[in-house]
N, C-alpha and C positions, 0 to 999 in steps of 0.2 A: 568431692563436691563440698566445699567450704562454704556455707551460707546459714546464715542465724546465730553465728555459734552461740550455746549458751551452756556452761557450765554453773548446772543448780544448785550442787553442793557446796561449791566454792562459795559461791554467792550468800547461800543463808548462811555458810560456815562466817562469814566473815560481816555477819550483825542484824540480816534480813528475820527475824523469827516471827512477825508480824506480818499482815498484807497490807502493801502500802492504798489505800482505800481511794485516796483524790487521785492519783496517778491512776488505778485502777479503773477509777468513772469517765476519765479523760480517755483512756484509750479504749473503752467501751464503745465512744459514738463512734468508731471507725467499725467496729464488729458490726452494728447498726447499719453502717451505710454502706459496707459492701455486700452484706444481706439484701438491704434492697433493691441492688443495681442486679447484681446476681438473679432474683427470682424474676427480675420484670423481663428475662427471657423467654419464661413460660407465657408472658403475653405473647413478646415476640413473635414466638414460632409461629400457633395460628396465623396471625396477624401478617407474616410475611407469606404462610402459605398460602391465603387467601389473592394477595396482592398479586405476587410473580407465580402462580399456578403449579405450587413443586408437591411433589409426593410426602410421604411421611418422613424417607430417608436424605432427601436434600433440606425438608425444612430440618432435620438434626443435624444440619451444617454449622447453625449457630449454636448451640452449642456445642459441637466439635472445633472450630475455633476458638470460639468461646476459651474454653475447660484445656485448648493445647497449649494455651496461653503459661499453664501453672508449670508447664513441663518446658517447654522454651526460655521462660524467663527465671526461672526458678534460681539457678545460678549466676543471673547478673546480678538479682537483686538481693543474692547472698553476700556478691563482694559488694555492692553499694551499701548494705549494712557495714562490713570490716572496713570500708575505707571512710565514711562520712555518718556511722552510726546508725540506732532503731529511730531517735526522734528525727531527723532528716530523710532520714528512709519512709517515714512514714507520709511527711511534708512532701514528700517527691511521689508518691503512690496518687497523692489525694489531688495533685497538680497534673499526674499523666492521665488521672478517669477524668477529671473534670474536659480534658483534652476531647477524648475518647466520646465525651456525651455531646462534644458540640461538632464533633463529625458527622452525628447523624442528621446534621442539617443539611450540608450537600449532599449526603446519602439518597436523601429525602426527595431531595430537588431534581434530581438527576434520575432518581426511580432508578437505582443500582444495587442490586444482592448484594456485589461484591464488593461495592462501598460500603453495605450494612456491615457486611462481614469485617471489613477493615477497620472500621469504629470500634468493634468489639473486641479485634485482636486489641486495641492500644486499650479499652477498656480492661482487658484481661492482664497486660501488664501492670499498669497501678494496683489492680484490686492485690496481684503476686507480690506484690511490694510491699503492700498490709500486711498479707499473711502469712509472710517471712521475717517481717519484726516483730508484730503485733503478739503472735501466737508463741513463742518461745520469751519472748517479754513479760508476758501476764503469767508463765509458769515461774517464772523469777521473782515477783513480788511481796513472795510471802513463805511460808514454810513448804517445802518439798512436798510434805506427804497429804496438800491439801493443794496441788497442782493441778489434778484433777476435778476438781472441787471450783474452783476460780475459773476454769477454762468452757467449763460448763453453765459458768454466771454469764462468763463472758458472751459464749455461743447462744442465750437465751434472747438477750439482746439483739444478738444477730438475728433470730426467728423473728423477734418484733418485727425487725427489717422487712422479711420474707413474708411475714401475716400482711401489713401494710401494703406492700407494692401489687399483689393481683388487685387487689380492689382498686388503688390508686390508678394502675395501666388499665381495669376496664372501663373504668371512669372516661379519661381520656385517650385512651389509646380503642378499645374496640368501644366508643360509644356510638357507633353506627352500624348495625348488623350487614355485613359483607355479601356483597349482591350472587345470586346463582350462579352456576355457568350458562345455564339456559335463559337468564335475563342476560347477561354478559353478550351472548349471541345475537340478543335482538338488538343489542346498540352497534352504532359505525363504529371503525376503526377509532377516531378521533375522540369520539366520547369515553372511550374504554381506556383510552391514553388520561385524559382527563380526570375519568376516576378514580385510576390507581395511583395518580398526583397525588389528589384527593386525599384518598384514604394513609397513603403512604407520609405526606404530613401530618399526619396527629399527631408523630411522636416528635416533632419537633416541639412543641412548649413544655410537656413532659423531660424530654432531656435537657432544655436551658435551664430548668427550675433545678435539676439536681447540678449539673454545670456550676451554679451560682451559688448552691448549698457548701458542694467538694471545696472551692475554692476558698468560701467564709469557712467554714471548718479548717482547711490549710492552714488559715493566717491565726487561728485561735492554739489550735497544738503548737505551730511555730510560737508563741508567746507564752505556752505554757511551761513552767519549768519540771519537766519530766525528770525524773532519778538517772542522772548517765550512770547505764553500765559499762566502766570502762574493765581493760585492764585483762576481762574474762577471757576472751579468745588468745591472747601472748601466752598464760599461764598457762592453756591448754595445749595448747600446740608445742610448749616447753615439757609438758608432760610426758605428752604422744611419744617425745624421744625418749625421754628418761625412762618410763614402763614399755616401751618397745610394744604401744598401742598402734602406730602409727601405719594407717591401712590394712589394719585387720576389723573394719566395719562391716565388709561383707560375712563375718565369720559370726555376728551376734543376730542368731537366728529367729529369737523374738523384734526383731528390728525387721530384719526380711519379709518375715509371714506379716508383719503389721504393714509393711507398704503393699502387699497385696490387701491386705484388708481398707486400705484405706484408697485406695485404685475399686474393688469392688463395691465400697459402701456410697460412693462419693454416683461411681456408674447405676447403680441402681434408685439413689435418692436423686440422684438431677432426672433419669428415663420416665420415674412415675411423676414429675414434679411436670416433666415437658410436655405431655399427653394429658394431664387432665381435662383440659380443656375441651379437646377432641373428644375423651371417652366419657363424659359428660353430658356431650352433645348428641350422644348416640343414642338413636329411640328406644333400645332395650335397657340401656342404660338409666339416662336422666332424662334427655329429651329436651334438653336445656339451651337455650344462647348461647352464645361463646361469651356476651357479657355476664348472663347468670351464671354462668360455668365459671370463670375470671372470681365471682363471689366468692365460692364453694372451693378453688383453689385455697383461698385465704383459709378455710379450716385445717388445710394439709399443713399449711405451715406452721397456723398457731398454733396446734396439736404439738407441735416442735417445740415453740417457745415453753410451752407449760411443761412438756416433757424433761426442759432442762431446768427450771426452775425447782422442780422436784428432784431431779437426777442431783441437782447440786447438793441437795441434802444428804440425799441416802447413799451417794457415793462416800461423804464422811462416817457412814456408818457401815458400808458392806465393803467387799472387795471389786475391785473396778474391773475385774477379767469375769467374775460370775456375774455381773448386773450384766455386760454387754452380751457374754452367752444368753442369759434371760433374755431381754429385750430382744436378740438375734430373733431366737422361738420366735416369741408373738409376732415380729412382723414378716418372718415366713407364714404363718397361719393365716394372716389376715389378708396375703397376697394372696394365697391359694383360695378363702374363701372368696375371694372379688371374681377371681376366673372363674366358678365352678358356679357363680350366681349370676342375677340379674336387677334390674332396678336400686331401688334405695339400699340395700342388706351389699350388691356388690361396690353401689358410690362409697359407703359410710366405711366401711373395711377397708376401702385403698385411701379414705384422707384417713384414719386412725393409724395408719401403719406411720403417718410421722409423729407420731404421739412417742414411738419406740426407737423411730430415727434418730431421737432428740440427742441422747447422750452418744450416740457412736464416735462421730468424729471427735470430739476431744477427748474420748475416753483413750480409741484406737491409739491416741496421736501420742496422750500420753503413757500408755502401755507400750510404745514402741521405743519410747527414749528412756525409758527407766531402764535406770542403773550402767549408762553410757560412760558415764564419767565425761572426761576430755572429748566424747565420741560424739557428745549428746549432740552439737555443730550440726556434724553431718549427717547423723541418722534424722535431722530436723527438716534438712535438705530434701533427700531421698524421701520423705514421708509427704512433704509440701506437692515433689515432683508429680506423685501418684495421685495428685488429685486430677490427673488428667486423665484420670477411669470417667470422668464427668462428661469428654470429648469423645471419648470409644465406644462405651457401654452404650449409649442413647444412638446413636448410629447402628448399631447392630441392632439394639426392640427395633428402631424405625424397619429397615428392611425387613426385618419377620412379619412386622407390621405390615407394611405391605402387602406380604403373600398370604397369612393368617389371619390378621386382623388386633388392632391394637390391645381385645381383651386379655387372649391366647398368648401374645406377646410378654406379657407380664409375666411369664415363665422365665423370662432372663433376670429381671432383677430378683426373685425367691428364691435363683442357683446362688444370687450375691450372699443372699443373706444368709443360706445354706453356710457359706462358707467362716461368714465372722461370729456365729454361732460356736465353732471349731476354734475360731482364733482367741474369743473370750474365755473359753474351758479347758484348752491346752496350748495354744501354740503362742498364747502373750505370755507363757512362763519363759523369764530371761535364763535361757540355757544357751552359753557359749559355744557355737561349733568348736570342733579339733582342728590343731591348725593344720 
């Protein structure tokens, strides 16, 4: 699986020992803006459940395309990097979402799930496109052993994203509280067509305005003169021969256990991220609107932003396998406490658990490629792929959800974090399988 390649050593070896800061702030608005597109699923779901009348498990349809998106395209837009590079790669991501957001207009029009859902897939290939240059790019811009550190600036940025978009989607997307089924009944067939027009166009100004955003942002990275990384992927792959590396990636076991880790973290952060709304709304819970609920979403994520804003620091000062074990802990605990409670003590516990969310993935991401070498490419690949825990995980809470109940559900992502708990204490130390 050849995609991202990014050989870090080589790179700083050969004059990086600084981080390059303008280049850095430039390809931060991308971290930004796939953060927002990403979270205004969690409007979505509601929003389309309300509209075409689907259960818990068909509304995690969108994000199960959504999130399959990272694992289908993952390797196209690996060799779209090696043939026409990260700064076109990235001009190509920001031209396929803008795509993606102006499909939900016949989407719209048409009152079609599976048109929503088609927007999303081409949605989900530019965002792969981002996060296959963007994310092995920014660990290259500066000194190696602060890779982790930068990726974590970068990802706070992206929280911004994520803080911003519920508010912004209840604004316009749920600013009409979504009629009963029992009022639904009282109206003709024809008016019931009419309302779900209705309601199903909100999101038509909401997606032009980002449509119009992706494309100005396109034409600004295409002018800006980004650092080519040339050069990196030949010398590796001339390596692979010469150290008789070549397809022994499945054999570096801290690479393995981290694309499960990053398959589970990804499945448990998008599960609680797409229900809040719903379990919000629930009278033991919050007893809230789906628009106040869309509010109260924006704490889960900001809790993220701030999460990494601090994680950026202290990662330069601790080990980055004991911080993620740490923060694993707490946000097992805080999930357990949300299910074993009720009212404000069970809401405020499941939005603080992204407060602990914050550092995972680029911690995971970069505990999985240290010390790859030539390898680093494709363990870059393999770890991008497993973000399609995002598409799985949320479709299984939905059906438990179903039969149990969204609270009781929340037992699937606390087995997640069970697990990267384990990956940050033991299973991120780079110990090479025997061949």
């Amino acid at each position: 699986m050849a995609i991202s390649t990014v050989n870090k050593n080589k790179l700083v070896a050969s004059g990086s020992t600084t981080t390059n800061s303008s280049a850095m702030a430039m390809v931060t608005t991308l971290f930004f803006m796939w953060g927002f597109i990403t979270c205004l699923n969690d409007i979505l779901v509601p929003h389309l459940r309300s509209i075409f009348n689907l259960n818990y498990a068909e509304g995690m349809l969108v994000q199960f395309v959504f999130f399959s998106g990272y694992f289908v395209f993952a390797v196209p837009c690996g060799w779209a990097v090696e043939w026409i590079g990260y700064k076109r790669t990235m001009v190509a991501g920001l031209v396929i979402m803008a795509a993606g957001c102006l499909l939900f207009l016949p989407a719209a029009s048409a009152l079609s799930f599976p048109l929503f859902l088609g927007a999303l897939v081409i949605l989900a290939a530019g965002i792969t496109a981002l996060q296959v240059s963007a994310n092995p790019y920014v660990s290259v811009l500066g000194p190696p052993q602060t890779a982790s550190s930068r990726l974590n600036l970068t990802q706070a940025f992206n929280s911004l994203g994520t803080t911003v978009a519920p508010y912004f989607g209840g604004l316009l997307i749920l600013a009409e509280a979504p009629k009963s089924l029992q009022q639904l009944r009282q109206m003709t067939a024809p008016a019931v067509e009419a309302y779900k027009i209705q309601q199903a166009s909100s999101v038509k100004l909401p997606y032009i305005i980002l449509a119009a955003t992706l494309i100005l942002l396109a034409v600004v990275i295409g002018l800006f003169k980004l650092p080519v990384i040339s050069g990196v992927e030949d010398e590796a792959a001339k390596e692979e021969l010469h150290t008789g590396h070549a397809g022994s990636i499945w054999k570096q076991r801290h690479l393995i256990l981290g694309v499960l880790g990053i398959f589970l973290y990804v499945g448990a952060e998008v599960s609680i991220g797409s229900f809040l709304v719903n379990y919000f709304s629930q009278p033991s819970i919050g007893n809230l609107t789906e628009q106040t609920a869309a509010f109260f979403v924006s704490f889960y994520w900001g809790s993220m932003m701030v999460g990494r804003f601090i994680g950026s620091a202290v990662l330069q000062k601790l080990p980055t396998g004991t911080v993620v074990g740490a923060v694993g802990i707490a946000a097992f605990l805080l999930v357990c406490t949300s299910i074993l409670t009720s009212g404000h003590l069970a809401m405020w516990s499941i939005i603080l658990v992204g407060l602990f969310n914050s550092i995972m993935f680029p911690s995971i991401f970069t505990l999985g490629i240290a010390n790859l070498g030539p390898l680093t490419g494709k363990g870059s690949g393999l770890l991008i792929a497993a973000i399609v825990g995002g598409a799985v995980v949320p479709v299984l809470e939905g059906a438990l959800a179903d039969r149990i109940g969204i609270q009781l559900a929340f037992t699937i992502p606390a087995l997640c974090y069970l697990y990267i708990v384990f990956y940050g204490f033991r299973g991120s130390r780079p110990v090479t399988a025997a061949a």
